[in-house]
N, C-alpha and C positions, 0 to 999 in steps of 0.2 A: 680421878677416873672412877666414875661410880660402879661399873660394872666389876672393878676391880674388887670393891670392900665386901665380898662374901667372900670366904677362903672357900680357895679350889677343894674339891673331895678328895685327893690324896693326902688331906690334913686331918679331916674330919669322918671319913667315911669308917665302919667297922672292916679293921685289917683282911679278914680273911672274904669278906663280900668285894673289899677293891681290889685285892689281887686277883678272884676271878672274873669280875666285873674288864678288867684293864686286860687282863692277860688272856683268858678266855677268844677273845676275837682273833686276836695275834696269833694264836695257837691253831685257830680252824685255817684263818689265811697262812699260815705259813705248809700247815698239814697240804693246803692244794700244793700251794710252791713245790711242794715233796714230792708230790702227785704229779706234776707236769713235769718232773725233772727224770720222773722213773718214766714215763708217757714219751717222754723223748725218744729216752735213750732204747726204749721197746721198739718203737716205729724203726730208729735209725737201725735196729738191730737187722731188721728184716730183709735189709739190702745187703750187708755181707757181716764177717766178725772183724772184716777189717775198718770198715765204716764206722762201728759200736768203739774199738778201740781207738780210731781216730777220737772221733766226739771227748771220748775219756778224758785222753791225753791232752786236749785243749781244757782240760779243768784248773792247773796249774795257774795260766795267763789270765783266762776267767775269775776266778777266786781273787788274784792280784787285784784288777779290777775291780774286784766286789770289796774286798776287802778294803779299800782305799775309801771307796762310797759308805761303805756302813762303819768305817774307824772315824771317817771325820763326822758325822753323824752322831754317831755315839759321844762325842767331846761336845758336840752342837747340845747334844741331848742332857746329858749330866748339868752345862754351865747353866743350861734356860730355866730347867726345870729347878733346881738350885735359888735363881734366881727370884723362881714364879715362889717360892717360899720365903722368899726374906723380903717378899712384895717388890722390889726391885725393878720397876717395869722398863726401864728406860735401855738396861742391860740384856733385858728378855727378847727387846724389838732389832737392837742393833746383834747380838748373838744369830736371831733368826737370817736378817740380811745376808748379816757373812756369811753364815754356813752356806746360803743360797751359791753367791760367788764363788766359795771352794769348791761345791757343787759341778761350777764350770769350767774353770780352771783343773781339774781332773781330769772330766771327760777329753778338755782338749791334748790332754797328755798323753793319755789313751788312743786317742784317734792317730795319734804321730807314730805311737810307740805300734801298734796294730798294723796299721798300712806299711810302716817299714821293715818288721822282722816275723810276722805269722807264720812264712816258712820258711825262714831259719829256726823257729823255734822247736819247729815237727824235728829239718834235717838233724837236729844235734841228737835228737831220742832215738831217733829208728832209719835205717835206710829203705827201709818197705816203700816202694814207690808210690803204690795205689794210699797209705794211709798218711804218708806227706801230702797229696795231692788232698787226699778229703780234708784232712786236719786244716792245713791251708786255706781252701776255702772258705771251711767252717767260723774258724777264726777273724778273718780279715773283715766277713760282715758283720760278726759281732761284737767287734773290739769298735771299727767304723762308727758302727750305727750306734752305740752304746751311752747317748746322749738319752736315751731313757730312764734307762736304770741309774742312772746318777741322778737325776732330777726327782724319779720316783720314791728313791731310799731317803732323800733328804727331806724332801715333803711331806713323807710319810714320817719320817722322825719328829717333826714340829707339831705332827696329830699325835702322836702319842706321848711327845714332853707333858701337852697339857691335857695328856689323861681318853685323848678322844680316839682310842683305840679301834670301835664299828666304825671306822670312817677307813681306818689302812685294812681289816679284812675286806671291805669292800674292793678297793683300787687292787687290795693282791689275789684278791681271788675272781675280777675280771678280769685281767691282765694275766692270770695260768689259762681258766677258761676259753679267753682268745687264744693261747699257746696250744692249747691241747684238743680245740678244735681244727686251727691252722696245720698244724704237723703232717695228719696223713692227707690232707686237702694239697699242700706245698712239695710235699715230699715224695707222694705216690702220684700226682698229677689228675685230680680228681676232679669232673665236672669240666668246664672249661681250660681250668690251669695246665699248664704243662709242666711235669715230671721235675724236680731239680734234686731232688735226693739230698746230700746233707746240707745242702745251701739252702735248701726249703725247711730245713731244721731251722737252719741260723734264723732266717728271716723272720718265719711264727717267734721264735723266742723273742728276738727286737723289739717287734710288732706289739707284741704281749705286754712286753714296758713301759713303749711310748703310751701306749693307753691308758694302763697303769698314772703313768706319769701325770698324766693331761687330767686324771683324776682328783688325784691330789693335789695338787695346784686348787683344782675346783673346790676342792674339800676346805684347802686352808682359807679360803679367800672367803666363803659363803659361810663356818660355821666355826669357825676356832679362832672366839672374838678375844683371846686372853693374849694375841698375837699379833701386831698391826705390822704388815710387811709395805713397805716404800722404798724404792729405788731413788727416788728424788734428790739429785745431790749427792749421792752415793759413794763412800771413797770406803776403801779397805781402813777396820781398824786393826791396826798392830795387836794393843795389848787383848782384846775379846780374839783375834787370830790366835795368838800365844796361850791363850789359859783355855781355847778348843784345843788347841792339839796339844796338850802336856797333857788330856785323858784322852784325845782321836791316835796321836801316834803311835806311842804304845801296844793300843787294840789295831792300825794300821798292822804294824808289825807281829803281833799277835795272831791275825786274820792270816796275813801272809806266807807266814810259819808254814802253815798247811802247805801254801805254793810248794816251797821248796823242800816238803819232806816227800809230797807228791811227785814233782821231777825226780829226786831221788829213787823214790820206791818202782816208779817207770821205768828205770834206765835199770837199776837189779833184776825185777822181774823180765825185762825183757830179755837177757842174757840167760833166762831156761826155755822161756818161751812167748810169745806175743799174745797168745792164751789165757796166759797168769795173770797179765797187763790188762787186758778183757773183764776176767773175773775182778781183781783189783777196784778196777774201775767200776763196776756192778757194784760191788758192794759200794764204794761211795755214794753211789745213787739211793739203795736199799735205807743204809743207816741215815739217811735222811730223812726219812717216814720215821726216824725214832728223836733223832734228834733235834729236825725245826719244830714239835710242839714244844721241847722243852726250849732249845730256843725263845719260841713266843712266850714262853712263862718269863725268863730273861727279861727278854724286854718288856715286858709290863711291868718284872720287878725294879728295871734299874729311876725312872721317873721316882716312882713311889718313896725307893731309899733317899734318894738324890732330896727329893722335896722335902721328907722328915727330916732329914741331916740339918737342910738349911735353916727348919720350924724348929731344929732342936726339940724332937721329940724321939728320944732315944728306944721307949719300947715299943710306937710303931713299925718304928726300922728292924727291929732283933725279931719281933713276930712277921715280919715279911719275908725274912733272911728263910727263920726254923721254917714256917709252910712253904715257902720256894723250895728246900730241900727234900721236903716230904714230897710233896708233887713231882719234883724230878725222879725222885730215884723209882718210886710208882712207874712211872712214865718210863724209862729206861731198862724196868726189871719186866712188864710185858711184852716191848721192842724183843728182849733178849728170846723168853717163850716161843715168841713167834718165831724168828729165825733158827732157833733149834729145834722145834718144831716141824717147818715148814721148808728147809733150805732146796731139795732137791724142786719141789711145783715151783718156787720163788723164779729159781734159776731159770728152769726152763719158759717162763714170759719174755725172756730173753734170747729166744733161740741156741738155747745153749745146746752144743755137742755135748758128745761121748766124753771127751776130751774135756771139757769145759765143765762138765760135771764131776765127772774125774779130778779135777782140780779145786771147784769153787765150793765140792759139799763141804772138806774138811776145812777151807778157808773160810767162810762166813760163820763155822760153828767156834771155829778158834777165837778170832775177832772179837766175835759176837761177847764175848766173856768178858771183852773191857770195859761193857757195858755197866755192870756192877758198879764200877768205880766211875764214871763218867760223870753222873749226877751230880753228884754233890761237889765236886771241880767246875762244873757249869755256873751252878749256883755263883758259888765260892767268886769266881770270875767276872760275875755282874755286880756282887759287893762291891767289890776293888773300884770295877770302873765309875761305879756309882757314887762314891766315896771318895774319888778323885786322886784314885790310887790303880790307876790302869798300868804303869812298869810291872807291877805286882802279875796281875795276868799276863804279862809280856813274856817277864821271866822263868813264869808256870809255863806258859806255852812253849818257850825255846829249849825250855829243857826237855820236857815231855818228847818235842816230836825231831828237835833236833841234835840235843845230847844222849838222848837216853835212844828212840825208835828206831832213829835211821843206822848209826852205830850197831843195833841190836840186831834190824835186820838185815844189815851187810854180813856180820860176824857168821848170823846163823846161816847166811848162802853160802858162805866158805863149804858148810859141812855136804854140800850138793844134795842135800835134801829138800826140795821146796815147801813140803810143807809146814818145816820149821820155822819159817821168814815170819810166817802168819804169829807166830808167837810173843813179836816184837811189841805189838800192840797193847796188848791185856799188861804186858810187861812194862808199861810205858805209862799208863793210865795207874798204875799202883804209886809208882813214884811221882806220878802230880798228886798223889790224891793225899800223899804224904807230907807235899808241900805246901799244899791249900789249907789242912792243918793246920799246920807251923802258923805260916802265913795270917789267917784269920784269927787267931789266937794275938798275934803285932797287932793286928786293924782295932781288934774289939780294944784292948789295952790303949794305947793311943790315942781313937781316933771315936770310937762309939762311948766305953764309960765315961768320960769326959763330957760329953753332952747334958748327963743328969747333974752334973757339977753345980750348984748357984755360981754366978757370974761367970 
């Protein structure tokens, strides 16, 4: 394969010019993602606080969803890219295939799991009538239509295994673009269209993906020649299924964590007030502008690790590691500024009351503090999966949000103080960042000195 015998530039390129080079794009496209997700939830604000907390409250089932597309992705991503280092091409083609077919076999889980239980999902959180009915709707089309974003995230993973990262800011940052122009067009009933309120939410976001989608597709097919995709004769393989998801499940389950820390932190807050639930849910939107850049940093580091591990080139990898951590915590330590800075204007983009202020100033400043420690666990968490050691992040993440958080902030509602709950977080983030320590301290011994070893 002659195209093949120049080594890709995650081998060869100077460290700190291909993690911005790689990471760089991913970071602007993911920065919209953050942008259309706050653009959302602003629009749906507009219509009531009951609306703004439906929306929320469908984050849970969402994320599950997401989390399933970007965990198997990421095991897609690690094996190919892994691969595309040890020249391997035969295993880079059939990797790419599968992950395609996981891709749909997802979605169609999705579409069962959506159409059957969107509100039963709302009834068990709240008996608010009006924000079952939104949440309900909200859901059902985006859980339905959700053959987008599965096809988008995997597509997009197969440009960035081999390094071709302006190709996924492109597909994500039209795909918000189309989101964030659709919204108040769908929502408010603008020009021709008639009014549909949070269903015209759900729909732009869809919309926003299958484009997205129909992109990357185009992308892979016309310029990421390191990858030759054919369905011809097409049968699932077992063992490349099994060695994607020993690093996708993991980070599946890792992704998900969030689900069910988020149901949890729902059904608490709600029990002072549906208010809290609002703000809660605000800030998930907020901390997103802090954390999909570092995210995009993420993912441009884990190809780069992945690929030097398999070239055995051990101080590529350890100088990817140390500036991914400096960039993060940069990135996380201005995030913080701003919202302590800025918390009461933030809020109020969001129609906030009296009430809602009252509640969400000292909540976003508390939070906001976990931010500190956040970084360098992000980092920390892209090694692992990089490295082919994703249970590692699985077990950071279930402790953090599900032994340490929710616990944390059940204990502290006991004292009927609300805004003690908020404390749960920064307190939760100390003890992963304890463990990410520990942890990378195993990996380097193990699994990186060993690389510089002859034979």
């Amino acid at each position: 394969m002659p195209e093949h015998i120049q080594e890709n530039k995650m081998g060869v390129m100077p460290v700190n010019r291909l993690l911005i080079t790689m990471s760089l794009p991913m970071m602007i496209a993911m920065l919209i993602q953050a942008l259309y997700n706050v653009v959302d939830s602003v629009f749906v604000a507009q219509i009531s606080e009951n609306a703004l907390t439906a929306v929320g409250m469908a984050f849970p089932f969402q994320n599950l969803m997401i989390s399933v597309a970007v965990g198997t992705s990421v095991g897609v991503n690690a094996l190919l890219s892994r691969s595309l280092g040890e020249k391997n091409f035969d295993v880079v083609n059939r990797t790419a295939v599968n992950g395609v077919f996981l891709s749909v076999v997802s979605y169609l889980a999705f579409l069962a799991a959506g159409a059957l239980f969107a509100r039963p999902f709302f009834a068990i959180q709240t008996d608010i009538a009006e924000i079952v009915n939104y949440g309900a709707d909200y859901l059902f089309l985006c859980s339905v239509l959700s053959f987008g974003i599965f096809l988008e995230v995997m597509f997009e993973r197969l440009l960035q295994s081999t390094g071709r990262t302006f190709c996924t800011m492109i597909t994500q940052g039209v795909g918000a673009v189309i989101n964030i122009i659709l919204d108040p067009v769908l929502i408010f009933g603008l020009g021709p269209f008639e009014p549909l309120g949070v269903k015209g939410a759900a729909i732009a976001t869809v919309t926003g993906q299958m484009v997205a989608a129909v992109l990357a597709i185009f992308f892979n097919q016309k310029v990421n020649h390191d990858i030759k995709l054919t369905f011809r004769g097409f049968r699932p393989d077992g063992p490349i299924i099994k060695t994607i998801y020993a690093v996708g499940v993991p980070s599946i389950i890792m992704a998900s964590i969030s689900s069910v820390m988020t149901f949890g932190m729902n059904i608490i807050l709600m029990g002072f007030t549906s208010t809290a639930t609002a703000v809660f849910n605000v800030y998930f939107k907020l901390q997103s502008f802090v954390f999909m850049p570092v995210f995009g940093l993420n993912n441009g580091m884990v190809p780069i690790i992945a690929y030097n591990y398999g070239a055995r080139k051990p101080d590529r990898l350890i100088k990817t590691i140390k500036l991914g951590c400096c960039y993060a915590i940069g990135i996380m330590l201005a995030g913080l500024a701003v919202i302590q800075l800025f918390t009461a204007p933030i809020l109020l983009l969001f129609n906030a009351s009296e009430t809602m202020l009252a509640i969400g100033v000292p909540a976003l400043r508390i939070i906001s503090v976990s931010f500190l420690f956040a970084g360098f666990s992000v980092i920390a968490s892209a090694t692992f999966q990089a490295l082919g050691r994703g249970v590692l992040s699985m077990i950071m993440s279930l402790v953090r949000q599900l032994v340490v958080l929710l616990p944390a902030a059940y204990l502290l509602s006991l004292t009927g103080n609300l805004s003690l709950i908020w404390l749960s977080f920064p307190i939760a983030e100390i003890a992963a960042l304890v463990m990410c320590i520990l942890f990378l301290r195993q990996v380097y011994r193990r699994i990186i000195a060993p690389l510089g070893q002859p034979g």
